[in-house]
C-alpha positions in Angstrom: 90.5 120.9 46.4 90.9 124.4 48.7 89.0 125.1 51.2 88.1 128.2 52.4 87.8 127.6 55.9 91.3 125.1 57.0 89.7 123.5 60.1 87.1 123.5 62.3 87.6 123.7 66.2 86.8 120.3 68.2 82.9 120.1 69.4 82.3 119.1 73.1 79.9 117.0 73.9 76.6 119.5 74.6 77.8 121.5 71.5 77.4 118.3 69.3 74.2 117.6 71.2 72.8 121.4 70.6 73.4 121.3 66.8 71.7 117.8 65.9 68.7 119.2 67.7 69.1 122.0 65.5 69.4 119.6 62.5 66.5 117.7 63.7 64.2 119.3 60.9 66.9 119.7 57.9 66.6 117.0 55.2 70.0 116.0 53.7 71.3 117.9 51.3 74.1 115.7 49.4 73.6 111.9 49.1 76.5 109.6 49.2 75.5 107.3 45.9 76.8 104.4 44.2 80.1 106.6 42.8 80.9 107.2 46.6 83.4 110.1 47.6 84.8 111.6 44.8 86.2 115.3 44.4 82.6 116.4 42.8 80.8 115.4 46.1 83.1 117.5 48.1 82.4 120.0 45.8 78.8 119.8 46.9 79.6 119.3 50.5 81.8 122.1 50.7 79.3 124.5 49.0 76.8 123.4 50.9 78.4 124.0 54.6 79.1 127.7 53.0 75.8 127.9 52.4 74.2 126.5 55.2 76.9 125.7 58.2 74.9 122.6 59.5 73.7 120.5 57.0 72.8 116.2 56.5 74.7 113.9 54.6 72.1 110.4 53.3 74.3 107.4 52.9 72.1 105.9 50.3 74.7 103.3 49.2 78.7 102.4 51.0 76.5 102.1 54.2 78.8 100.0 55.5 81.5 102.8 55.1 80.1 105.4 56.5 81.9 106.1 59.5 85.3 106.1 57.0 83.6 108.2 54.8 82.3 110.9 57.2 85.8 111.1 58.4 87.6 112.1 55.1 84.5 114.2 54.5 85.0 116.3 57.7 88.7 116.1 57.4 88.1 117.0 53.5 85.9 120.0 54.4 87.3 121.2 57.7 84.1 120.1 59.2 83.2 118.7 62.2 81.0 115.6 62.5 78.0 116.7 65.0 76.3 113.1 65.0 75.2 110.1 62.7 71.8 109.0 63.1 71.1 105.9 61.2 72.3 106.3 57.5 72.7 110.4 58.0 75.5 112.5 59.1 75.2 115.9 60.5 78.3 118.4 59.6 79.1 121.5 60.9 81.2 124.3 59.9 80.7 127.9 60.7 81.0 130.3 58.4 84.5 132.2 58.0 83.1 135.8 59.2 81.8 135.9 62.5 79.2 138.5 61.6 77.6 135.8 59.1 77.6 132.7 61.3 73.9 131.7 61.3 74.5 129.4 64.5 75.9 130.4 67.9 77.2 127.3 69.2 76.5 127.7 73.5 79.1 127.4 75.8 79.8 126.2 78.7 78.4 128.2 81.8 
């Protein structure tokens, strides 16, 4: 699989923070199912981050992989993993061209 973007930069701690309050309201857009992580979810995943930057994973079934799973996804997608809340994760990726990014991430005073 190629990805467009090769690697997202490390989140601190209040940027992590900042963007699952911003993915307070999304509702997850891919679902980990029975088939688990295959190259047609990261299809999915990685059209989805190009699409949206921030977006929720559901872990509706390999619950009990999900922290292994979130990994290779980020790692997969050159995400970064902004939080898991319950059976969710939250991904991040910004978009390529800095005049498109739909989220300013804040830093640091």
């Amino acid at each position: 699989m190629e990805i467009n973007n090769p690697g997202a930069a490390p989140l601190s701690g209040f940027q992590r923070k900042f963007l699952r309050g911003q993915a307070h309201a999304l509702q997850p857009v891919v679902w980990v199912g029975r088939d688990g992580l295959g190259e047609t979810l990261l299809r999915e995943v990685d059209r989805a981050l190009e699409d949206h930057e921030l977006i929720k994973i559901k872990f509706n079934d390999h619950k009990e992989e999900k922290e292994n799973l979130s990994e290779v996804i980020a790692r997969e997608t050159g995400s970064s993993l902004a939080g898991m809340i319950g059976h969710v994760a939250i991904f991040y990726r910004p978009r390529a061209e800095i005049a498109k990014r739909l989220i300013v991430l804040p830093q640091r005073p």
